[in-house]
Every structure is written in structure tokens, then in C-alpha cells.
C-alpha positions, -999 to +999 in steps of 0.1 A: -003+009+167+007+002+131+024-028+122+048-019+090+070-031+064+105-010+052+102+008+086+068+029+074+037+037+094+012+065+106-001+064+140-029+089+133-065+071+137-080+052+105-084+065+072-115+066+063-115+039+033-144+025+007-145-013+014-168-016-020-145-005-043-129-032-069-102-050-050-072-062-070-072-097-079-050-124-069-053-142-104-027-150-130-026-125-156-040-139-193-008-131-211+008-160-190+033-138-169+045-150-138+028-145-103+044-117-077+063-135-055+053-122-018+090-106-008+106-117+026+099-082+042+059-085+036+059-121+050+075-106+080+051-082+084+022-104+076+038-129+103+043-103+129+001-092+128-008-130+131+017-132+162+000-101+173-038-119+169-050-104+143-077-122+120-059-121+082-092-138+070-112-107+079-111-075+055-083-048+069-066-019+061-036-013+046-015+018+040+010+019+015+036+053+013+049+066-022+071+096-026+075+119-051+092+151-058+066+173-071+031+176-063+020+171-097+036+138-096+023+126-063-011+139-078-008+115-111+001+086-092-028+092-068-051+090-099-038+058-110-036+042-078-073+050-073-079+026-102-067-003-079-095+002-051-074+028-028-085+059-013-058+086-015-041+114+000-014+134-006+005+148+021+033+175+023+056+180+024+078+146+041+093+155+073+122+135+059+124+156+029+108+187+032+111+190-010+089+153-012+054+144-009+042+115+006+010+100-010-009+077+010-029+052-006-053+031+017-076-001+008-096-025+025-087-060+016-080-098+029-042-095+036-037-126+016-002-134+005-016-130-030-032-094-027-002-081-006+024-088-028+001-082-058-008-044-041+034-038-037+037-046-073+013-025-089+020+004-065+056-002-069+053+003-106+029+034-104+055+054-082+082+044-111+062+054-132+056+090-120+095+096-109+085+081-074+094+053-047+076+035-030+082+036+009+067+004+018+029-003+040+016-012+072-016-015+091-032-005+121-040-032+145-079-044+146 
């Protein structure tokens, strides 16, 4: 069972994902901009898990779903997201839209408040930035 915010989640078994790789920080930036605010859907989600007994203090996955149009696309953004500390895959094509391709971007983090809505942010801007959306995350129960 996945547990999933904007309605998005995989019930296949667990990626295989690199705990040691660098982790996004939950720090201010230098230039003084303003900290991601954790949106009401993630808090949802991150209530739900804790409802369901899962331990948010202990390292977990978390899946997060970008689409593109073109595989060249999904395959830039997969690059960049890889930067952050995920592991990536590109799947296709949607079953929603058999012309998209679904990238799925995995890490193994605290789900902190911090790191979720820091995560959504970055990955939020990478699928911009390639022509992309981001479809939202979820993650299997421990």
C-alpha cells in the first residue's frame, strides 16, 4: 500500500533506492529567500502515514511522479533530479496519456515537514523547467 498525495501512487514492490546519497537540506537558502511552505495536501498525507503508524523519524521512501511529453524531456529532468539524492526511472508511456512519460524519482529521507515540501519544490521546478508537471508523491507503508 502506498499512501499518496494529488491522488498518485505505484503499488509495485520498493524501488531499489541509495540511502547514502546527498539528501536535500532543510536550511534557509543564503540569499535570504523565504522557506517552502509545506502545502495542505502534503500535511495530509504526512498526517494520514502517522495515523497509519508509521515512524516519520525513521528514513523512508518517497516517490514523486513528473510527466513530460517527450522522452528526451523526461530524460533531462531525470538528470537533474539525480542531483537532489533520487534514483530515477522513466517509464512509458502513461496509461493516462499514452503520448507522456512518467518519470519516477525515488529517495530515502526523514519525511520531515521541511524535506517534503523542500523535495515538491525543487522537483516542482525541474518538471517546469523541462515542459513537465509534476504529479505529486507517496510512499509505501514500512
Amino acid at each position: 500500500m502506498v499512501v499518496a498525495a494529488c491522488g498518485s501512487s505505484s503499488d509495485e514492490g520498493g524501488p531499489a533506492v541509495v540511502a547514502d546519497q546527498p539528501v536535500v537540506e532543510a536550511t534557509d537558502d543564503a540569499q535570504g529567500e523565504e522557506p517552502t511552505d509545506l502545502l495542505p495536501e502534503d500535511a495530509a498525507v504526512l498526517d494520514e502515514l502517522r495515523e497509519l503508524g508509521e515512524d516519520l523519524d525513521q528514513p523512508r521512501v518517497i516517490e514523486h511522479f513528473l510527466i513530460f511529453t517527450d522522452e528526451a524531456s523526461a530524460t533531462a529532468a531525470s538528470e537533474e533530479s539525480e542531483l537532489l539524492g533520487c534514483n530515477s526511472e522513466i517509464l512509458a508511456p502513461v496509461p493516462e496519456d499514452p503520448d507522456g512519460w512518467l518519470l519516477l524519482c525515488t529517495i530515502d529521507v526523514i519525511a520531515s515537514d521541511d524535506v517534503v515540501a523542500i523535495l515538491r519544490d525543487s522537483l516542482e521546478e525541474i518538471a517546469v523547467r523541462h515542459g513537465g508537471i509534476y504529479d505529486g508523491w507517496g510512499s509505501p507503508l514500512n
